[in-house]
N, C-alpha and C positions, 0 to 999 in steps of 0.2 A: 568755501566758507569765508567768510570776512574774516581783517583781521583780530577787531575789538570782539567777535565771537569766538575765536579761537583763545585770546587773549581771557577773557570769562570764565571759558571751561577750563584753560590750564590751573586758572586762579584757583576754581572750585576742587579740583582734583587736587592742588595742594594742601586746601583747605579740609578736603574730605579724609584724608589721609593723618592728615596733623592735628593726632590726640595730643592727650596731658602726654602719655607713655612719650611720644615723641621729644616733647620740651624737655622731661626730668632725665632721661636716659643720657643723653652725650653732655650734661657736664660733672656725672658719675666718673664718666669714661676719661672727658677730660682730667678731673684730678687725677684719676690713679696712672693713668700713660704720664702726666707731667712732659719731660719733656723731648716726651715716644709720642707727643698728638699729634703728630703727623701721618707717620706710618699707621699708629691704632687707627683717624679715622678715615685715610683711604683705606684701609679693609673694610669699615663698619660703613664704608658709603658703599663700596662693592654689592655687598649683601643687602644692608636696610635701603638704598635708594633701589638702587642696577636690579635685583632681583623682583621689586613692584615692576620699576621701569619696563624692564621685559615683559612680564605680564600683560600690562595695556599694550605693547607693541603688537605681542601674539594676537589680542583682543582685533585689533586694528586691521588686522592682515585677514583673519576669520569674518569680519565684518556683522559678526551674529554670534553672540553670546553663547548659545546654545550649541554651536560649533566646536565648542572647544570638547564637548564628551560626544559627539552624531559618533563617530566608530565605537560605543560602549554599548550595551542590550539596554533598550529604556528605563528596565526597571533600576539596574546600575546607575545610569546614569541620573535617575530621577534622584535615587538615594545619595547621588553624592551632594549632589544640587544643597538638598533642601539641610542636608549637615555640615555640608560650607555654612551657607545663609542662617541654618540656625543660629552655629557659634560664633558666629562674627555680628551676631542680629542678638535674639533677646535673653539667648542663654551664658551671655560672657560678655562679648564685646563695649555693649551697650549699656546693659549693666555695669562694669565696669568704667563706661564712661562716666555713668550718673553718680556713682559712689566718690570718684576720683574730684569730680567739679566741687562738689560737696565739702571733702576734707579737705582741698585745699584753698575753694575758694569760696567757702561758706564756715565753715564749721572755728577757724580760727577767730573771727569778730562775733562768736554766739554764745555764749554760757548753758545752753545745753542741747540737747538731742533734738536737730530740727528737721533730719535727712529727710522723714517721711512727708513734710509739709516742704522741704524742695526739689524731693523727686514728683510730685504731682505736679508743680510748676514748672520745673523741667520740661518732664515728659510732653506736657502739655503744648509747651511750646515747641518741641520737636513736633510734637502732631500736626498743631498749626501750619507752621514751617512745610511738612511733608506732605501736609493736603493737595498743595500746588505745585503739582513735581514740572509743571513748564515752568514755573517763577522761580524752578533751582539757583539756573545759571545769577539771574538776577541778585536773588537776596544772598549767596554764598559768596558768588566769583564775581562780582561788581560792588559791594556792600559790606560784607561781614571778612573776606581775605584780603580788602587793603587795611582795613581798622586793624586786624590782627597784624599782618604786617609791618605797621606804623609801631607798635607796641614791642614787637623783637627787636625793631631796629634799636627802639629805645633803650634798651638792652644789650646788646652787641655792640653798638656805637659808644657808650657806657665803657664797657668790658678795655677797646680800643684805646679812648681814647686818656682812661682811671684804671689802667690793672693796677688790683691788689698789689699783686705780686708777681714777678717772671716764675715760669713753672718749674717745679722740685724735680728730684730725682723721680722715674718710674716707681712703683711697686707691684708686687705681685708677679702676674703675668706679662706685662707689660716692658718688663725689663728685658727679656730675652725674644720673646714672643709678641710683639708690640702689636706687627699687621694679624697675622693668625688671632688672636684676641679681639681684637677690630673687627674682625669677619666671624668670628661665633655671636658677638654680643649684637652685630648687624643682623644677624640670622633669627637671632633671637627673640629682636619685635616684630617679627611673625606677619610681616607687613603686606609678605606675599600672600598670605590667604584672603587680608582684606584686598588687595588689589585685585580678587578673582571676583570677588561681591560687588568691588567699586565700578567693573567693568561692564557689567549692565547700567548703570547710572550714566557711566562717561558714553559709551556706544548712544545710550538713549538720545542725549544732550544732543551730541553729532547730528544724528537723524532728525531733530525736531527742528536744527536750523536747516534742513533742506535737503543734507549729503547722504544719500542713501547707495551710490553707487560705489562696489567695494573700493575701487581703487584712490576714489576722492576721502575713502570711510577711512582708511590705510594712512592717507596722506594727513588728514589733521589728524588723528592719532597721534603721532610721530609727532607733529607739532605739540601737541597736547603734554605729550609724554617730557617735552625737551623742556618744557615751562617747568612743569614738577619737579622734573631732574636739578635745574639752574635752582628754583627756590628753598626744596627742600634739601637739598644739597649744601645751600649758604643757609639755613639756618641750624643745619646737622653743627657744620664747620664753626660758626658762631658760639653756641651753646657751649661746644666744646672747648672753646678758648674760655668762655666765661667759668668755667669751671678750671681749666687748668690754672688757671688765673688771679683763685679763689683760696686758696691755701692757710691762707691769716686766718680766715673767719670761718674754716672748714671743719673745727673739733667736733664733734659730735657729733656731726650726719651722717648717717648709715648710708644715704640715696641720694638721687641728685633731686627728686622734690623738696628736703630738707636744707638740701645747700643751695637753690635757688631760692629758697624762701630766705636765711642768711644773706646772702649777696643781697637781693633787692631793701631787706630790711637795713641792711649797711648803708648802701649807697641811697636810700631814698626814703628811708624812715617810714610812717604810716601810708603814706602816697602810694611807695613801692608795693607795699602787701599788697595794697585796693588793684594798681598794675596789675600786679601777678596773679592775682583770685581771676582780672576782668581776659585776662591771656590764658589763663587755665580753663574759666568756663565757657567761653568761644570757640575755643579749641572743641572741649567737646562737646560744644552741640553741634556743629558744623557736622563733625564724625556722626553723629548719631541721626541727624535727618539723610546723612548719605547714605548711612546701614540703613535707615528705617524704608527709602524710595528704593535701593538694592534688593532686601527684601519683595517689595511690593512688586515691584517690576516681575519678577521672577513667578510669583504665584496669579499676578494676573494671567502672564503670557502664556502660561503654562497649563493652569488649574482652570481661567475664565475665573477668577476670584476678585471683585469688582477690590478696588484701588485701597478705596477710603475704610474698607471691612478688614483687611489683611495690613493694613499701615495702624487702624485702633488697634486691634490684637498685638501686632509687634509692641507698639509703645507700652499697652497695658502689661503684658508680659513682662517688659523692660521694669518699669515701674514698680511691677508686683517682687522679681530677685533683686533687685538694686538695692529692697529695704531687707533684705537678708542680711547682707554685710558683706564688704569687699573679699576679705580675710576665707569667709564661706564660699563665694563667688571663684574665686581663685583656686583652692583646694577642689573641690566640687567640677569645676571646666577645664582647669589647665591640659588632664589626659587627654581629653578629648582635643583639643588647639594641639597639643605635640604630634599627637597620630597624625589629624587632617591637616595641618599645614607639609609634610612630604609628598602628601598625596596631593594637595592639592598642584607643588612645584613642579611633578611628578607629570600630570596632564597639561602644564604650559609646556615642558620639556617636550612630550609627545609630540604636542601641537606645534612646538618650533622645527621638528626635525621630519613630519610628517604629515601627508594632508591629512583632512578629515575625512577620510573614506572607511568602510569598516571593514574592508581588505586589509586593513593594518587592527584588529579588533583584537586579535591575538597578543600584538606588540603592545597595544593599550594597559592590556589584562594584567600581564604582567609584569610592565611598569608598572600599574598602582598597586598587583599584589606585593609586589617586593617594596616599596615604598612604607605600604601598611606593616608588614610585620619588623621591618627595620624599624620603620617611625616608632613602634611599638615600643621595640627594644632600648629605644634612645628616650623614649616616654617614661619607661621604669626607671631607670637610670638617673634622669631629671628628678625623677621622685623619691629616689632614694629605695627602692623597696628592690631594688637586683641581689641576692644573696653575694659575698663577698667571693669566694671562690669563681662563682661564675664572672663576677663584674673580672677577676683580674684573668681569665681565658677571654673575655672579651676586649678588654683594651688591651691584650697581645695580638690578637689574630684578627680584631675588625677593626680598621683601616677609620680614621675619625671620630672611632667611637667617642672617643674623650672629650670631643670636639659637638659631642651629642649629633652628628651629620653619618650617623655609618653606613644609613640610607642612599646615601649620594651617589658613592662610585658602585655599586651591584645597580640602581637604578641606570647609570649611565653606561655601564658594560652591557644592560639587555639591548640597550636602543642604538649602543653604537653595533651592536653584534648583527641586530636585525639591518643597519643600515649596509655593513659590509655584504653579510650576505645576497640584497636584492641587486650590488654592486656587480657583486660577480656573477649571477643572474641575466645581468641586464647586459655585460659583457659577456657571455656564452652565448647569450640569443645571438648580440651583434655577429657572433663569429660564426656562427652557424648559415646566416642571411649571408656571410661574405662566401 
């Protein structure tokens, strides 16, 4: 593959990836680490980059999207499919895109309730956009991720070379626990489930510039993946300084949409808002034509479900919860995103440590049943609804609970367990031949 095509698709895969959630989360993180933002965000890159990053890699290696579940019973694996794609498509993700563009890059210059007259327009234009999923690369990764680009830097550079302020003491968790806080709040934009959806998009891309042979499919992957890694990595690191940075003008934001919308309004007066609204709603539409082609991809290849009939349904669906309300949006999908996101890390884990044959069907099973009922547990907990006596038997005796990860290590003691075992397997047979 060339390398202005490779260079395209990385763009687009940064671009697909980089919601609003991306922009307002790390300079949250920055204020409250202060001046812990270093340790905080190599953890929270660990998890929010490193844990996508792997994702595409595994993708890359499989060479076929649909590889990643071949050792699960179809009907399993159909069902995970399509409740990934649902929740990352028009039950949450996307929806929540279109709410989030709205408040903050519509709703402040309007005097009253316009959401449902620019979720139509939105939407609209993601359809447009997603009609022509060969024109991705083009209008994302050559057109829409340098503008966006141009516009952080304007920001970061900003931040650089006019800090506010050198950063404060830590608070919180951050004082003691700087990386480990780093790495749950990484964990936590959930970035690995959409990097399981973005990976029919990114594969697609590959294939349509010519590479269909696994180990060339492998090889710009990895390129693909190292672009993402470098950008969204420096604008993770950026953000985060703009915000530890920010402390003068930081009284009263609960979030980091709130205290970037302060910073820009500081430093750049009306300009900065028009800035920050035009970097909020690129951000997600970009996301939202990638879920929307993620989607499609998936029910054509699958269902025979022609393109243009399963991309209007995603959008219209989008369109129709969007004007729900974010607030309802949230309440309403989160359980569902805490369950499927261990599961879904749960099946790259699989697929990094084992082929996809379904001789290993067994070790699958129970990787994601234990996955599910952990996620479960770490689902309730997020929500507050674990009875008290039980919540404190469980942050004695499960390992991360606290860390909402209790999932993690019984998931990775089945698959190292099965790994030992076929180890000493493989070693008895040797010895037997000798």
């Amino acid at each position: 593959m060339k390398t202005n095509d490779t260079l395209a698709i990385g763009l687009m895969t940064f671009a697909m990836f980089l919601g609003a959630g991306n922009i307002i989360f790390p300079p949250f993180l920055g204020l409250e680490a202060g001046t812990q933002l270093l340790p905080a965000m190599i953890g929270f890159l660990v998890t929010a980059v490193g844990l996508p990053a792997l994702t595409l890699l595994v993708f890359g290696r499989l060479s076929d999207s649909k590889q990643l579940t071949n050792p699960l019973p179809s009907w399993l694996a159909t069902l995970i499919w399509v409740a990934l794609l649902t929740a990352v498509g028009p039950a949450f993700s996307m929806p929540r895109a279109v709410t989030v563009a709205y408040e903050m890059g519509i709703n402040p210059f309007v005097d009253s309730e316009q959401l449902p007259l620019f979720s139509l327009i939105f939407c609209s234009l993601t359809l447009l956009l997603a009609f022509h999923p060969g024109k991705l690369v083009d209008y994302i990764g050559k057109i829409m991720t340098p503008l966006l680009i141009i516009m952080l830097c304007t920001l970061a550079i900003t931040a650089v070379v006019n800090p506010l302020s050198a950063p404060l003491a830590p608070q919180g968790e951050y004082v003691d626990f700087a990386f480990t806080q780093g790495l749950v709040q990484g964990y936590m934009t959930m970035d690995a489930i959409a990097a399981v959806g973005f990976g029919w998009v990114i594969i697609k891309a590959i294939n349509n510039k010519g590479v269909t042979d696994k180990k060339a499919v492998g090889k710009s992957t990895f390129k693909v993946a190292l672009i993402y890694i470098i950008l969204m990595g420096a604008c993770y690191l950026a953000m985060g300084y703009v915000g530890a940075t920010s402390s003068p003008i930081a009284a009263g934001a609960s979030n980091g949409g709130e205290l970037l919308s302060l910073y820009v309004a500081y430093h750049f007066g009306e300009y900065g808002q028009l800035l920050l609204a035009a970097i909020i709603i690129m951000a997600c539409l970009t996301t939202t034509v990638g879920l929307t082609n993620a989607c499609t991809e998936y029910y054509q290849e699958t269902f025979g479900v022609p393109f243009r009939r399963t991309a209007t349904i995603v959008v219209v669906l989008t369109g129709i919860i969007a004007n729900v309300g974010l607030d309802q949006i949230l309440a309403l999908s989160l359980p569902a995103i805490l369950v499927l996101c261990p599961v879904a890390i749960a099946l790259i884990l699989c697929a990094l440590f084992y082929p996809g044959q379904t001789k290993y069907r067994n070790t699958y099973m129970a990787a994601i049943a234990i996955a599910f009922i952990f996620g479960s547990i770490d689902a309730a907990s997020i929500l507050d609804v674990v009875p008290s006596a039980l919540d404190g038997s469980f942050n004695k005796w499960l390992p991360l609970y606290s860390a909402n990860a209790s999932w993690l290590l019984p998931c990775a003691l089945v698959l190292l367990s099965r790994k030992l075992k076929l180890s000493i397997k493989s070693r008895q047979l040797a010895g037997s031949h000798n």
